[in-house]
C-alpha positions in Angstrom: -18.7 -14.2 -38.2 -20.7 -12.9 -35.5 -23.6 -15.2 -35.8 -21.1 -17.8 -35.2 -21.1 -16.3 -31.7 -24.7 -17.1 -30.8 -26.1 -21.0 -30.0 -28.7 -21.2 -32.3 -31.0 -24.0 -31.3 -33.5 -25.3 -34.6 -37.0 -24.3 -33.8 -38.4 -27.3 -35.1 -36.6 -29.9 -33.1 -35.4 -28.1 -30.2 -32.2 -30.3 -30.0 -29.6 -29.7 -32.8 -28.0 -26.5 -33.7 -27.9 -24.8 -37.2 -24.9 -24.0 -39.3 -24.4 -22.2 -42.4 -25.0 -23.7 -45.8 -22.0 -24.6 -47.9 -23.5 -21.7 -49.7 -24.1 -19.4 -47.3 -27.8 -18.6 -48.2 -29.5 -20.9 -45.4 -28.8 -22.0 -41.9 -29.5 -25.7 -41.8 -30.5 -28.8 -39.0 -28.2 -32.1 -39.1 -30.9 -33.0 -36.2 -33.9 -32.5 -37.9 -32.6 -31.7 -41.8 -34.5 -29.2 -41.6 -33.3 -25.6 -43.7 -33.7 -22.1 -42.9 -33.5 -19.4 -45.7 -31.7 -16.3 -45.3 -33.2 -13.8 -47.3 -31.7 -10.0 -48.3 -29.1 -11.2 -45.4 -31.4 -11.9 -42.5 -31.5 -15.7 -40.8 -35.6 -16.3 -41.2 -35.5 -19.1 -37.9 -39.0 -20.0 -37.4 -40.7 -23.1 -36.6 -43.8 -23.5 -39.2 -42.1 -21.8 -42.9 -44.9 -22.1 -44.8 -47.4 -20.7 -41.9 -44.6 -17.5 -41.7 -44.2 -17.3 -45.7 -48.1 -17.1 -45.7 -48.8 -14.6 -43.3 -45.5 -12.7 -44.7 -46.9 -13.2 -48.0 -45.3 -9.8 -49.8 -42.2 -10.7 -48.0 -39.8 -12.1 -50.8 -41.8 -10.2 -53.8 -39.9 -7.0 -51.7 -36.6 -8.3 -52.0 -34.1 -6.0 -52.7 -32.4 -7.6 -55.1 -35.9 -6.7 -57.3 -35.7 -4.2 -59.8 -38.2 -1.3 -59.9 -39.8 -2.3 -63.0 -40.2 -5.9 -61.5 -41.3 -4.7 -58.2 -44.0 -2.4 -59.8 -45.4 -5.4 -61.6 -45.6 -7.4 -58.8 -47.7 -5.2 -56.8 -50.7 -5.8 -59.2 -51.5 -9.4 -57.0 -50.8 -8.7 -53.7 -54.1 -6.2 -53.9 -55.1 -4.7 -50.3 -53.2 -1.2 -50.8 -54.4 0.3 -47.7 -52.8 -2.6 -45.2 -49.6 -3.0 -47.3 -49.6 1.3 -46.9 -50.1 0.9 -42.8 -47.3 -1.4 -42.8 -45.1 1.0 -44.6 -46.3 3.6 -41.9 -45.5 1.1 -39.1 -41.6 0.2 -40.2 -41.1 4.3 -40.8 -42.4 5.3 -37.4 -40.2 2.5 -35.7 -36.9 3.8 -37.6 -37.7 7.4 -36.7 -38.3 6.2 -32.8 -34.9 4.7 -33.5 -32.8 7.0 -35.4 -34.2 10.2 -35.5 -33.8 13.1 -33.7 -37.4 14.1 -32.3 -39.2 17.3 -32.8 -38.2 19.7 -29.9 -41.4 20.0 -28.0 -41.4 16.5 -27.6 -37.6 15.8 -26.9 -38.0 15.3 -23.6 -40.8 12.8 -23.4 -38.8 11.0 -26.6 -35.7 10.8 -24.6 -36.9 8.9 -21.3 -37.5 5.2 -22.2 -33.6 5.2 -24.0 -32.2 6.9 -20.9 -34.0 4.8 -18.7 -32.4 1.5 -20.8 -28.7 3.1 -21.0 -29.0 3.8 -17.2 -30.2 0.5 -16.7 -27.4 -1.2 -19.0 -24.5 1.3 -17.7 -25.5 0.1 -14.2 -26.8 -3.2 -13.9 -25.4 -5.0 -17.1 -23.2 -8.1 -16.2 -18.9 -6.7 -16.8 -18.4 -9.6 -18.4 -21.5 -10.2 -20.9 -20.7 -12.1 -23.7 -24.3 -12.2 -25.2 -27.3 -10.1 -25.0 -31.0 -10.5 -26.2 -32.7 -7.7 -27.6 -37.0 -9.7 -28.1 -38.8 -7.6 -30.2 -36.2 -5.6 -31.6 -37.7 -3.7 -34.2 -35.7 -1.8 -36.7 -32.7 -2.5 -34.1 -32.2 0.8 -32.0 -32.2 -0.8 -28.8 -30.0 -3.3 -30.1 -27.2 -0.7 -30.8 -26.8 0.3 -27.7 -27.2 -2.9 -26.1 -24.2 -3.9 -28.4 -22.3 -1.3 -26.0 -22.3 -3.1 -23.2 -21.6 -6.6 -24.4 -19.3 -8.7 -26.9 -22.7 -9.4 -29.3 -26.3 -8.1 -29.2 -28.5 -10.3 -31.0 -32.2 -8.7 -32.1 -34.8 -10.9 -32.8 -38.4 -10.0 -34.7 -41.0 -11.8 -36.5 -41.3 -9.1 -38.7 -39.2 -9.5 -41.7 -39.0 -6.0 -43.2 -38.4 -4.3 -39.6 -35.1 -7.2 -39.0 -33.8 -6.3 -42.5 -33.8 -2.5 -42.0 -32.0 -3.7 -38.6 -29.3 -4.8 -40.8 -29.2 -2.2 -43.3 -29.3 0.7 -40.6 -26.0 -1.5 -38.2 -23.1 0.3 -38.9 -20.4 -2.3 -40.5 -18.6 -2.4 -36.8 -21.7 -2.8 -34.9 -21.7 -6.2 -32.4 -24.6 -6.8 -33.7 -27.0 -10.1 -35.1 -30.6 -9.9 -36.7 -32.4 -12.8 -36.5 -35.8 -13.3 -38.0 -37.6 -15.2 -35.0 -40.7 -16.1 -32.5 -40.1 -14.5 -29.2 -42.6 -17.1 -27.9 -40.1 -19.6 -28.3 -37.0 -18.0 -29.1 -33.9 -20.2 -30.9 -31.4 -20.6 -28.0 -30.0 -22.5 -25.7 -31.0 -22.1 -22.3 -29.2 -19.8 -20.3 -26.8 -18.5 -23.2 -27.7 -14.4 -22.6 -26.4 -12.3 -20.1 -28.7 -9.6 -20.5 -32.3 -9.8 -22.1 -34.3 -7.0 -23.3 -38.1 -7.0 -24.2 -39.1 -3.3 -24.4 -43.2 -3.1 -25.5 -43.1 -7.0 -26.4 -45.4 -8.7 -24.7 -48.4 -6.8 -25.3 -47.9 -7.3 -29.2 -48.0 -10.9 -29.3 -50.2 -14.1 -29.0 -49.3 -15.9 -26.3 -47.7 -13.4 -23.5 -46.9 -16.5 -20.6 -44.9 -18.2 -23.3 -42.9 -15.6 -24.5 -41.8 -14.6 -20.8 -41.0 -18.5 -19.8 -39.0 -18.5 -22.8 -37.2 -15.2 -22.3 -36.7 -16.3 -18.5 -34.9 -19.9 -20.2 -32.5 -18.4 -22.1 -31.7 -15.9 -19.6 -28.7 -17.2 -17.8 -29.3 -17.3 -13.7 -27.8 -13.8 -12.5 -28.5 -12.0 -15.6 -30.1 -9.0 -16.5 -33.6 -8.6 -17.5 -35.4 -5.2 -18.6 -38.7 -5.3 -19.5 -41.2 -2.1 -20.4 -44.9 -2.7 -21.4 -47.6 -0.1 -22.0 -50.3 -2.7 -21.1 -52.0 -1.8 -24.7 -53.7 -4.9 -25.4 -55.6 -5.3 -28.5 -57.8 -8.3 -29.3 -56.2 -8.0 -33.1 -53.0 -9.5 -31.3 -53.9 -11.3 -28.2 -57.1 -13.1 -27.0 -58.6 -11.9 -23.9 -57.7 -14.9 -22.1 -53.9 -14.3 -22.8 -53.8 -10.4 -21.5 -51.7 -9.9 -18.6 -52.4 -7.4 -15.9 -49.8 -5.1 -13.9 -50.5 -7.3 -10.8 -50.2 -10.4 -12.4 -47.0 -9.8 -14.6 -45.2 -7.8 -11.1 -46.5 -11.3 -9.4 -44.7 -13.4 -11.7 -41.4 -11.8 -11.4 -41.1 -11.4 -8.3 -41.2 -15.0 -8.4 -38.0 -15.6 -10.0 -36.4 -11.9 -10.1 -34.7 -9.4 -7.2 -36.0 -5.8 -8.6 -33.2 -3.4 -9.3 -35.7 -0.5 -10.0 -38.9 0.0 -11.7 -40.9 3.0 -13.4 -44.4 3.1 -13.2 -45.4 5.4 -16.2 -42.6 6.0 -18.0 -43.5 7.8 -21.7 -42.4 6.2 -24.8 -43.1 8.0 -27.9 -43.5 6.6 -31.3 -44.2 9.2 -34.3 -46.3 8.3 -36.9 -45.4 11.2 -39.2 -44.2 15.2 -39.3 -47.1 16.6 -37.2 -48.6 13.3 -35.5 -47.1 11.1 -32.7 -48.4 8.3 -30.3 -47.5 8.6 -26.7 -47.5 6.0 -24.1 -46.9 5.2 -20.6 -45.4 2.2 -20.0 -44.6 0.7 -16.9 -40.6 -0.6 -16.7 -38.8 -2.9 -14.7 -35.0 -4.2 -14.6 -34.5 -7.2 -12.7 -31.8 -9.7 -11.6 -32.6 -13.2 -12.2 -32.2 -15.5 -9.1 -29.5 -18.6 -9.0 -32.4 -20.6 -8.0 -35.0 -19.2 -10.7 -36.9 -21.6 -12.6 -40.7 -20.7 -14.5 -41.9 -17.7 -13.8 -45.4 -17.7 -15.2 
């Protein structure tokens, strides 16, 4: 198995590592005894389950082992139509940014932030990766052709319906390894990835200065980081305090990284239905990670 392939370190202890269940339905601590499910056949590796099953809290009533009859009856409790409806829109705009081909008129603009990442990876990627991160992976695009340039791509997400269409969408040869998990404090061992991706992460999440010391850990020194952000913070994710600015973040890498290149406004595009798309202009780096790196931020 593939996940044998990638040092999973338990998020609760930070010391052991997990292993399958007898069963195969759970990844489990000897450390800590602590037990991770695996739901629809995605590793759920967070720290705090009950704080996740909460705020996930429709999660296992969409199982797809559910009938339709079962799953109609269950909607009646979880109420609040119109946020469970933006969700749906979310996970359907991320699979067509993904996997499908873009109107014409905006093919062009579509194109550039996947170009820019398979330039990147053609170019800069380590010959002899063994393991790449893709944080924040979405419905697993990225990952895919990450999986190109390495032995195994692992994509990691905290959200559980986005990793599970990851895995339903992998082709059955794809080098590939969903993980439900906290890009703040990702599962690994330090140093274990060649390559690490976080393409419009950090500006989606609480704590922005974690996540990147976390990503900068498990990147291995002389490995490959690319990183894009539109700089679109929103209070709804992020405090104030935690927003990064463009001088800041370039501050903090330069730090620890040697730049390869960089694009300042580079467009991503993420359509929201037939006639209606977001664009935005994120600013892009790829970066080698000095011997002698340690924190960055």
């Amino acid at each position: 198995m593939l996940l044998d392939r990638v040092p999973l370190l338990c998020p609760v202890c930070r010391q052991g590592g997990l292993r399958p269940a007898p069963d195969g339905r759970s990844l489990v601590c000897p450390e800590a005894g602590c037990c991770h499910p695996i739901v629809d056949g995605v590793p759920i590796v967070v720290e705090d389950w009950l704080g996740y099953a909460r705020s996930e809290r429709w999660m296992i009533l969409r199982r797809r082992d559910l009938p339709d009859w079962m799953e109609s009856m269950l909607d009646a409790p979880l109420g609040d139509g119109q946020a469970e409806s933006i969700r749906a829109s979310h996970l359907e705009s991320y699979r067509r940014s993904h996997y499908q081909a873009p109107p014409a008129e905006l093919a062009t603009l579509a194109g550039a932030l996947p170009a820019f990442v398979e330039r990147v990876l053609a170019e800069h990627a380590p010959r002899d990766s063994r393991l790449a991160l893709d944080a924040g992976c979405a419905t697993g695009g990225h990952t895919q052709m990450l999986a190109r340039y390495t032995e195994c791509a692992v994509g990691i997400d905290f959200h559980f319906e986005r990793v599970r269409l990851a895995v339903e969408l992998a082709p059955a040869d794809a080098r590939t390894v969903f993980l439900v998990a906290n890009a703040e404090t990702p599962p690994f061992e330090p140093g274990c990835f060649d390559v690490v991706l976080a393409l419009n992460l950090i500006d989606s999440i609480a704590r922005p200065r974690v996540a990147l010391a976390g990503l900068n850990q498990c990147l291995r020194s002389g490995g490959l980081l690319v990183l894009t952000t539109p700089f679109h913070w929103s209070s709804v994710c992020t405090e104030p305090a935690e927003w990064l600015s463009e001088t800041e973040l370039g501050s903090a890498l330069e730090a620890g990284y040697d730049l390869l290149c960089e694009q300042p406004r580079l467009p991503w595009v993420l359509p929201l239905g037939s006639r209606h798309a977001d664009i935005f202009f994120v600013r892009a780096w790829a970066l080698r990670k000095r011997l002698e790196c340690g924190s960055i931020i």
